[in-house]
C-alpha positions in Angstrom: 0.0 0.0 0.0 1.7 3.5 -0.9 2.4 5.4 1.9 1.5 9.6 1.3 2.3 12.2 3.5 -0.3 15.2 4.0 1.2 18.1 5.2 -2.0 20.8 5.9 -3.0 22.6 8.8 -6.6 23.1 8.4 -7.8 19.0 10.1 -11.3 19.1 8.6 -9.5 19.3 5.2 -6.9 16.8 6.6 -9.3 14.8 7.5 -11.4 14.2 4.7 -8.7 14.2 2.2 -7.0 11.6 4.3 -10.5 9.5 4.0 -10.7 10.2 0.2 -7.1 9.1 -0.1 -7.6 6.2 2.4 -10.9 5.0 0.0 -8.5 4.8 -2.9 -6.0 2.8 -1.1 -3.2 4.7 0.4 -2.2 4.8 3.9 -1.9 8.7 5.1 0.4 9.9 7.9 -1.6 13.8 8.0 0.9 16.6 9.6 -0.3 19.9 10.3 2.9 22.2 10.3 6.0 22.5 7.7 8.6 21.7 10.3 6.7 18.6 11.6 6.1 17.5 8.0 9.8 18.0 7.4 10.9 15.7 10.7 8.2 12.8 9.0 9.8 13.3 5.3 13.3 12.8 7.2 12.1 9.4 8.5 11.4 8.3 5.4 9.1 5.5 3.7 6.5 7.8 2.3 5.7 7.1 -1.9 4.1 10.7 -2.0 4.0 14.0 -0.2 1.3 16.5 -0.4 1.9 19.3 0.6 -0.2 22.5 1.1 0.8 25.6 -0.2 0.1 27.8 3.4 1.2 26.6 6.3 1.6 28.8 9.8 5.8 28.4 9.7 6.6 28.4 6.2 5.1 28.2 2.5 4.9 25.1 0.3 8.1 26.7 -2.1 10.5 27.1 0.6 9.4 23.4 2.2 9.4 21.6 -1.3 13.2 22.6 -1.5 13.8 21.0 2.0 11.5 18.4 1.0 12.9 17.1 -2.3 16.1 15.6 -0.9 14.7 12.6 1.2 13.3 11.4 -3.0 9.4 11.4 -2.4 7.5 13.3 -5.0 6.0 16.1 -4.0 2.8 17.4 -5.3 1.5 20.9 -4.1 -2.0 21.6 -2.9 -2.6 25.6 -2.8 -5.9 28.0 -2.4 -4.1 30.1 -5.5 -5.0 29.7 -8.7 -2.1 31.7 -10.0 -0.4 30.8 -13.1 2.9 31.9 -12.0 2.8 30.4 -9.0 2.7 26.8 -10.7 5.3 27.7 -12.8 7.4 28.2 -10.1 6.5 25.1 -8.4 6.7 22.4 -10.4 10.5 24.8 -12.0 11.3 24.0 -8.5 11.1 20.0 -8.5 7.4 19.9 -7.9 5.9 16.6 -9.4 2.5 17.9 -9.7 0.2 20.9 -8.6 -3.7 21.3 -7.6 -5.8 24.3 -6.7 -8.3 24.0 -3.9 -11.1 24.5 -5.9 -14.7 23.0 -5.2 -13.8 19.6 -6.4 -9.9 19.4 -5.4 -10.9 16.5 -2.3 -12.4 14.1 -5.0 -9.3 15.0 -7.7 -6.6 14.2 -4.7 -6.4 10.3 -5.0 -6.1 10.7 -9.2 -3.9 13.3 -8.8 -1.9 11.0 -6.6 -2.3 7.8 -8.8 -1.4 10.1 -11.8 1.7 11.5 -10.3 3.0 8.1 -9.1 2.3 6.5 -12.8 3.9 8.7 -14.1 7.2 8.4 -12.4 7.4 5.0 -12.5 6.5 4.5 -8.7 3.0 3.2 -8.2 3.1 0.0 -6.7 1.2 -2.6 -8.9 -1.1 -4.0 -6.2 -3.1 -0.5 -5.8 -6.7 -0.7 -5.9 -8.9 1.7 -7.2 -11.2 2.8 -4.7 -12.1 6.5 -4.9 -15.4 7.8 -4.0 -17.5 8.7 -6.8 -21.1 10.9 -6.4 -22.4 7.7 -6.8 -21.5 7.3 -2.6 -24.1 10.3 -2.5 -26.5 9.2 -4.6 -27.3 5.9 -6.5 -25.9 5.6 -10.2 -30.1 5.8 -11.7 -30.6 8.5 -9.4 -27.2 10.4 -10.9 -27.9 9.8 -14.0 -31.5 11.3 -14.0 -30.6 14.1 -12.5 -27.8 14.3 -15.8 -30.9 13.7 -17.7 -33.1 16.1 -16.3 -30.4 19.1 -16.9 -29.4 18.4 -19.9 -33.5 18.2 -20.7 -34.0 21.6 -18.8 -31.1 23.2 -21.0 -32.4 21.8 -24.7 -36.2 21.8 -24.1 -36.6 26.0 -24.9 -34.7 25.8 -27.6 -35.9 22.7 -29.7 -38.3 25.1 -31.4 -35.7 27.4 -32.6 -33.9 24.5 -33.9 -36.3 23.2 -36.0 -36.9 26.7 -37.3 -33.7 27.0 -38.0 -33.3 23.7 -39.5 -36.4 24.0 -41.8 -35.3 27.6 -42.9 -31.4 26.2 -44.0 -29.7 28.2 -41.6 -27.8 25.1 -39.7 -25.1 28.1 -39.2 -27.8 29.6 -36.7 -28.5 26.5 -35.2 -25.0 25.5 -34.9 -24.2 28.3 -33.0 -27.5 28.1 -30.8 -26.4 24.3 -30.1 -23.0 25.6 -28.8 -24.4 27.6 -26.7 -27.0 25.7 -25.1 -24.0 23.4 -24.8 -22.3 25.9 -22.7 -25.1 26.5 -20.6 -25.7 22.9 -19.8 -21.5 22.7 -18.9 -22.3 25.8 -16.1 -24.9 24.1 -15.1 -23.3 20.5 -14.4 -20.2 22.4 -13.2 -22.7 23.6 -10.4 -24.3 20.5 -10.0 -21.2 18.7 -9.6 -20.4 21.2 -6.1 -23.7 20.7 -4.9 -22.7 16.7 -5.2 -19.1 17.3 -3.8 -20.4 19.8 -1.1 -22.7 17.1 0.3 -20.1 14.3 -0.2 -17.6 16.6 1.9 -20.2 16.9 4.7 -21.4 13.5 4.8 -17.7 12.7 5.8 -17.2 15.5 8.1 -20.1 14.3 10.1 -18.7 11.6 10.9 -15.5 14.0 12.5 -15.4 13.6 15.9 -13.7 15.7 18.4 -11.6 12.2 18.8 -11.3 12.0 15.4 -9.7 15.5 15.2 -7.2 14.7 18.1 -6.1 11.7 16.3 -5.6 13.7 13.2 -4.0 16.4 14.5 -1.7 13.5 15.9 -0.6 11.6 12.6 
């Protein structure tokens, strides 16, 4: 089982990404500051390190150089989307990078898989088990609700497509379609936080204030 170290210092985060990494098969040693995270990386043993960009005694460019001699690959997790700031990252020996955005929790254990595949490190024995919406809701009841918006988003216009369509303009109605299609990508792209929002709660209820002591421990 490949071992990844989670260096962040907000636990609810820790917490669930450790559980979303956990699902997917890796064991997760969670540490909440850059110094502690450094000690854990000096140990050694660990496949992966994640490591988030702010921490309260350093930032995630100044700990991946510390980071990078003890040979783990280190991916960083930040709550900036700036270009630049990537660049830097991975120029400085990052392996991969990931904005906290409203998905980031379910992209984690890909992004870890990825990373690992593509250095040649992922052990061959790792089982795919990352939570999908369908831990929220059933597959038929995921895939009526896809129905239903794509059905919401092409319903007003079929009209103006036929019109179109019977009139020879299929440039109109080409351009109509994209659009619609763009409407109906917002709209999944919202649907699909609504999903991730309740899958993040449904495992933070089950947080404990013993479960955030042993966190805060690992």
């Amino acid at each position: 089982m490949p071992r990844v170290l989670l260096i962040e210092d907000n636990p609810d985060q820790a917490f669930v990404a450790s559980r979303f990494l956990e699902r997917a098969g890796f064991a997760v040693a969670i540490q909440p500051t850059g110094a502690l995270g450094l000690e854990s990386a000096r140990t050694g043993g660990f496949d992966l390190v994640m490591l988030d960009y702010a921490l309260p005694d350093t930032d995630g460019l100044t700990l991946l150089e510390q980071l990078l001699p003890f040979g783990a690959p280190v991916v960083l997790v930040t709550g900036r989307s700036e270009a630049q700031l990537a660049v830097k990252a991975l120029q400085a020996g990052a392996a991969n990078y990931i904005v906290k955005d409203s998905h980031y929790l379910s992209k984690l254990p890909d992004i870890a898989q990825d990373t690992l595949e593509r250095l040649g490190s992922r052990p061959p024995t790792l089982e795919t088990k990352r939570p999908t919406l369908t831990t929220v809701l059933t597959e038929e009841q995921t895939l009526e609700r896809f129905r239903a918006i794509v059905r919401r988003a092409l319903e007003p216009m079929l009209p103006l497509f036929r019109q179109r369509i019977q009139s020879n303009n299929f440039g109109d109605a080409v351009d109509e379609l994209e659009r619609v299609l763009e409407a109906t990508e917002t709209v999944l792209d919202e649907e699909l936080e609504v999903l991730d929002q309740l899958l993040y709660e449904e495992l933070s209820r089950t947080l404990t204030d013993e479960d955030r002591q042993a966190t805060a421990r690992r």
